[in-house]
Structures are given as C-alpha cells and as structure tokens.
N, C-alpha and C positions, 0 to 999 in steps of 0.2 A: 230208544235203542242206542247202542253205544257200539264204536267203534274200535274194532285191538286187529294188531295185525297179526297175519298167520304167519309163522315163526319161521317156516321153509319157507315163503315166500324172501327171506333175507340171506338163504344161500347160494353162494357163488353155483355158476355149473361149471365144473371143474371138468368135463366132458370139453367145452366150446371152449373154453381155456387153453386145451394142449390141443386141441383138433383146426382150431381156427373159428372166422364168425366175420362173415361180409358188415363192415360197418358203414353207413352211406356218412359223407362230408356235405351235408348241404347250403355251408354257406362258410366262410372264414373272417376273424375280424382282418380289413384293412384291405381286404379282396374282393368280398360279398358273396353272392349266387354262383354256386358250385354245382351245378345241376347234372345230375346223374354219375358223379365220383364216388368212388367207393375204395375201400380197403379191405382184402382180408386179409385179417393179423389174428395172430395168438395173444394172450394176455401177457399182461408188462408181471403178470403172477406164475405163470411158465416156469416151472421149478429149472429147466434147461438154459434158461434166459438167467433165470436168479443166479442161477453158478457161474455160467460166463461172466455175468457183468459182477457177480464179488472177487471172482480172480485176476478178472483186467483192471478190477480197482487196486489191488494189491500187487499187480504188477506194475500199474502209474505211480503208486507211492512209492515202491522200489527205486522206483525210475528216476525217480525227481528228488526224494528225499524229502526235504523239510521245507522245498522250491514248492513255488504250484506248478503244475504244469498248464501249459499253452491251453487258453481255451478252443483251436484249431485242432491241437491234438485231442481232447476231452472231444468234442463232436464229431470228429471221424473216429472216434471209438464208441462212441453211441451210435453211429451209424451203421458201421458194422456189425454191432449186436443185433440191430431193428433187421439188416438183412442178414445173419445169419440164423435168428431164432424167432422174430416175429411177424415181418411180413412176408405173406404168401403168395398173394395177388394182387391185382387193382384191374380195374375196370372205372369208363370215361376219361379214359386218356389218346391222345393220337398214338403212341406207340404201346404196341404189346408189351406185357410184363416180362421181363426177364434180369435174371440175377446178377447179372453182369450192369446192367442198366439202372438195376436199384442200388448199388453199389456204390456205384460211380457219384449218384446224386445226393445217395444218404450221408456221404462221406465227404460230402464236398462242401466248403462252404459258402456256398449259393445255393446250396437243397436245402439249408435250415426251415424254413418254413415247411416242406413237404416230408421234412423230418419229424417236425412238432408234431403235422398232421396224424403219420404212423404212429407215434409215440401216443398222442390223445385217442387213435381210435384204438391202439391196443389195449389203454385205460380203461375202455368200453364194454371189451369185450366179457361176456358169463354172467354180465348184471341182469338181472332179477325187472321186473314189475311188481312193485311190491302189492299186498293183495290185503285187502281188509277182511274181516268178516265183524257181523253185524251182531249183537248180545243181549240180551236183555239186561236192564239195570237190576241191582239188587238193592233193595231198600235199605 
C-alpha cells in the first residue's frame, strides 16, 4: 500500500482565519512550562491584518525615508497590529483580557516575548492535520 495525501487535507480554513481559533502556548524557549495559556488570534493571513500592516509599512518608509526606522518604533507597530486585528483573547493569565491591557504590553518594549507569542500563535491559526490515504501500488 502506498501512501498520497488528500489534497484538502492542505487547505487553510479560511473560516478560523478571520473568526479566530484558541491556540494553547504550552511551553516557550528560555521560560519552559506554560500550563494552561492560551491565545485567540486571527491569522497573521487575515486579509484585514494584511492591509493594515502594508499601509503602516508604507507609512514607515514615508516616515523615515532612506533612514531605517527605530526598532522601538517597528515593535510598537507590530503591536498595535496584533491588538487591533489579531488577538482576541487569552486565558491562564492573572488578569482578564482587555484591549487597553494588550495594548499597553503588545506595544511596549518589555512585552516582546508575549508579543512573539501572539504573532507565533496567530501563525497557527486554520492549519490543517494533514490526512493520508492509503492506495494500492500499480505495477
């Protein structure tokens, strides 16, 4: 028997993409054991999210010119993005989620890490299991 994979079993769900999709964080390098954290985020493929972040890149390049700009400023503008278009929730945290709060840390730079975090489980989000099926050889 030979193994091929099923062909929708390799498409995004573009449904859990724009709707959201709790992703658990169960461990982080340089941290470890993350037990019972989670995030819901929309994907980093979020047609809403893709337009925000190509027009605030083109208003950085505006901004700066032929300069780079500040890596301070580049991260509280990914920040921004992750709370105005991707994260939704969280849960396993002492405090309740609120926008003002993801804000504050997504934007800051001492939230990098739990920025990565958002941004890797937004990565996550509408991926597939991919699914085999089984064939017979042909001689």
């Amino acid at each position: 028997m030979k193994k091929v994979i099923k062909l929708a079993s390799l498409k995004a769900d573009v449904t859990l993409e724009a709707d959201g999709e709790w992703i658990p964080v169960k461990n982080w390098p340089g941290i470890g054991d993350l037990p019972g954290l989670g995030f819901k985020v929309r994907s980093t493929n979020y047609p809403e999210y893709l337009t925000a972040k190509n027009n605030l890149q083109i208003q950085i390049a505006q901004k700066h010119g032929n300069d780079h700009a500040p890596h301070d400023e580049l991260n509280a503008a990914d920040g921004e993005l992750a709370t105005d278009h991707l994260l939704l929730d969280w849960r396993g945290l002492d405090e309740k989620y609120s926008r003002e709060t993801a804000l504050a840390l997504l934007t800051s730079p001492e939230g990098r890490i739990f920025r990565n975090m958002v941004y890797w489980c937004a990565g996550q989000v509408g991926k597939r299991q991919v699914e085999f099926l089984e064939t017979a050889e042909k001689n």
